[in-house]
N, C-alpha and C positions, 0 to 999 in steps of 0.2 A: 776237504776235497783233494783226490789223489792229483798228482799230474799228469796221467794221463787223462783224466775229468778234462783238465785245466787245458791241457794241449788242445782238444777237440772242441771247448768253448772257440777260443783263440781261432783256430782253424774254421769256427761256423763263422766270428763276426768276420774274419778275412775274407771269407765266401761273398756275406750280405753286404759288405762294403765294398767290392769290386762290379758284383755283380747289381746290385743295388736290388735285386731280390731273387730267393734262392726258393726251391721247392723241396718238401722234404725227403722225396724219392731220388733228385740230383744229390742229395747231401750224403743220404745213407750210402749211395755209391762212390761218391767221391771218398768219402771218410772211411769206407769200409765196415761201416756198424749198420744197424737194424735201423727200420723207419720209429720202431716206440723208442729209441733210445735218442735217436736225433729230435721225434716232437718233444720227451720231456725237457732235452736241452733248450730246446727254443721257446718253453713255457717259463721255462728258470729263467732263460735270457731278457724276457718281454717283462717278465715280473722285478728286473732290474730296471727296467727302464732302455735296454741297448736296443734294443729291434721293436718291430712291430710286426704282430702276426698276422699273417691273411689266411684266407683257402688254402689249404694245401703246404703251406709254406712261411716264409719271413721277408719280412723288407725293410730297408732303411728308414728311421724316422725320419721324414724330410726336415723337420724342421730345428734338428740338431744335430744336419749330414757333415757342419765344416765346424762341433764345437768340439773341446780336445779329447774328450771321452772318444766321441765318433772314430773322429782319425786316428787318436791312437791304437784302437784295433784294426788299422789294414796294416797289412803287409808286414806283422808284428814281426816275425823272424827276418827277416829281410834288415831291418828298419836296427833289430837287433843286431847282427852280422857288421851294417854298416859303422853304428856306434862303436863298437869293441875298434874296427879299424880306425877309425880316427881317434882315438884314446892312445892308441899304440903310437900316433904321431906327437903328444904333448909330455913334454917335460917337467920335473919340479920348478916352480917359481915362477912360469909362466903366467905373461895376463890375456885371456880370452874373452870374448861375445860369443853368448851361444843365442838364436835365435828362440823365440816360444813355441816350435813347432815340436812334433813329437817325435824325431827319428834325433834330434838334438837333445831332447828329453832322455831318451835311452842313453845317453853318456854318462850321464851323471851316479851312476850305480859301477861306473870303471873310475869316473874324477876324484871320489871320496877317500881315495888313498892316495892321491898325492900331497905333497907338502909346497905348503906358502903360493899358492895358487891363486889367482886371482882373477873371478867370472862376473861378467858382467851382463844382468838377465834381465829381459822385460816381463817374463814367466813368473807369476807366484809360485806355481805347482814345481818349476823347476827349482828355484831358490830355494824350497823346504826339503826340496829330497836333498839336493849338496852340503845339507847341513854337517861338517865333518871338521874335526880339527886344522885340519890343513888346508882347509880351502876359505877364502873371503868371496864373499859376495856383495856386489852394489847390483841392487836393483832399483831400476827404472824407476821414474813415478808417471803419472798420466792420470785417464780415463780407463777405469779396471771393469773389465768385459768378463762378468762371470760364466761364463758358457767358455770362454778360453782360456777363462785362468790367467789373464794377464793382463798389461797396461799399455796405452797407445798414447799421441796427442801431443801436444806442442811442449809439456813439460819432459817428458821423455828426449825429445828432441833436441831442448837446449840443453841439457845433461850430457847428453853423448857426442854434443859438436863440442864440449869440453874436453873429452877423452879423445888419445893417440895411443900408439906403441901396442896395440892388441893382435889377437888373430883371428879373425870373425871365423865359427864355423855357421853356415847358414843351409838352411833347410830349403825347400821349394814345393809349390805344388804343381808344377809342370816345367819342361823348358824345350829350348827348342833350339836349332841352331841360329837363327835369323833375329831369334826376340830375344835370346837370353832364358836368365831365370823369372819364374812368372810367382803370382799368388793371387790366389781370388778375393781378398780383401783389400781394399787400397788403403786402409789405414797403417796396415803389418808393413807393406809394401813399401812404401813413404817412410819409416821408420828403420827398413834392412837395408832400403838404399843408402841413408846416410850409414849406417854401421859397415858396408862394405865402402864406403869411399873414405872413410874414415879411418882403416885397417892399414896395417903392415902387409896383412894376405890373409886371402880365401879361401876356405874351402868349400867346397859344395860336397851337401849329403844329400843323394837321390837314390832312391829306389829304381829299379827297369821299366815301375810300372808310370813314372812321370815322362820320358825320353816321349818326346814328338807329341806333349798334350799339354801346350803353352796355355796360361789363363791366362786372366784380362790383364791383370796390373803388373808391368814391369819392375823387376828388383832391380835390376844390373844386366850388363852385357858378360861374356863369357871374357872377357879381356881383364877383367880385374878377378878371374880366378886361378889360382896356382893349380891347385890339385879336384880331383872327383873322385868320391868313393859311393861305391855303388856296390851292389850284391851278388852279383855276375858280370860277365866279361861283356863290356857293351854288344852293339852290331856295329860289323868290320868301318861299315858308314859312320857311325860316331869313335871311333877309334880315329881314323882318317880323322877327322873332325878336330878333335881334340889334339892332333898330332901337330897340326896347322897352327894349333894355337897355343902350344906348347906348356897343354895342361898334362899333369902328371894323372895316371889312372889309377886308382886302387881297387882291389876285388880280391878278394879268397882264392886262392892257390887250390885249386882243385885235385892237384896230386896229393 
């Protein structure tokens, strides 16, 4: 498969994960390719298992919309951009908590070259990719949730009220000025709260497209985070925001 194959995959399940279903005459235009070249991708894609076809078009499997397959195709360049910068902020011999989500996922293909590292992960999928000389891993035990690849649950819990002296990066699936960091599981949720009160310091990884789309179960309040990396320069309103709360902002230097 060429990459640009691969980019335009990428770029369909971005489409059907945002939009939660895409038509294949909105796709050939957005993408810029023919409508036979967009249906054979989305015949390829459905025969994976990632989407589901209708009329005309593609839609979300609903009933595998929050497992890590799913999420990890939205906002894959985004999600990528923000990993790279928060890698640029860790040192050799540092000890971190990355959370199970997948824009924390993306780090781990920049962690593999550091030395005497030490991660601490609830994620299967993430512990086998950091497999690298220089880095240790302790992961989690619990209740392991195959559909996310990872472990939840009161053993996990008493493990990690063990552990001090880390630097949680933590994911989100929405947030909000007023509620914090959100997740739509309460299990995830109840296990990243203790790993941010637990920490030295935060940081938060969001994408643009979380800002102002809080879920149900609260992480944490924005007062236990240092920093925010994100993919673009917020709005002037969350800059404000974050200024007040004297979180540092990261984003890509657009000159």
């Amino acid at each position: 498969m060429t990459s640009t194959i691969q980019q335009r995959r990428e770029a369909t399940m971005n489409h059907v994960y945002q939009l939660g279903h895409v038509s294949v005459r909105q796709l050939a235009e957005d993408l810029g390719v023919s409508e036979a070249t967009v249906r054979r991708d989305l015949h390829g894609l459905a025969a994976e298992g990632l989407l589901e076809l209708t009329h005309g078009g593609a839609s979300v499997i609903k009933s595998s919309d929050y497992s890590f397959i799913s999420k990890s195709r939205r906002n894959i360049e985004a999600k990528r951009t923000i990993a790279k910068l928060a890698c640029e902020l860790i040192s050799d011999g540092e000890q971190l908590f990355l959370d199970s989500g997948t824009t924390c996922f993306e780090m781990t293909s920049f962690l593999r070259s550091k030395r005497s590292l030490s991660v601490i992960v609830n994620s299967v999928r993430t512990a086998q990719e950091l497999q690298a000389p220089g880095v240790s891993v302790l992961l989690l035990g619990g209740q392991y949730r195959p559909e996310r690849m990872d472990a939840v649950g009161p053993i996990g819990f008493e493990v990690l009220e063990r552990l001090r002296g880390y630097r949680a990066f933590l994911g989100t699936d929405g947030v909000s000025m007023d509620f914090g960091l959100t997740s739509v599981d309460i299990d995830s949720a109840h296990l990243f709260t203790l790993a941010a009160r637990n920490a030295r310091e935060c940081v938060l990884l969001a994408d643009s497209s979380k800002f102002d789309q809080p879920s149900l179960y609260k992480i944490t309040d924005f007062n236990c985070i240092s920093t925010v990396i994100t993919e673009k320069q917020p709005s002037p309103e969350w800059e404000d925001f974050f200024g007040t709360q004297n979180i540092t902002v990261l984003y890509p230097n657009e000159n």
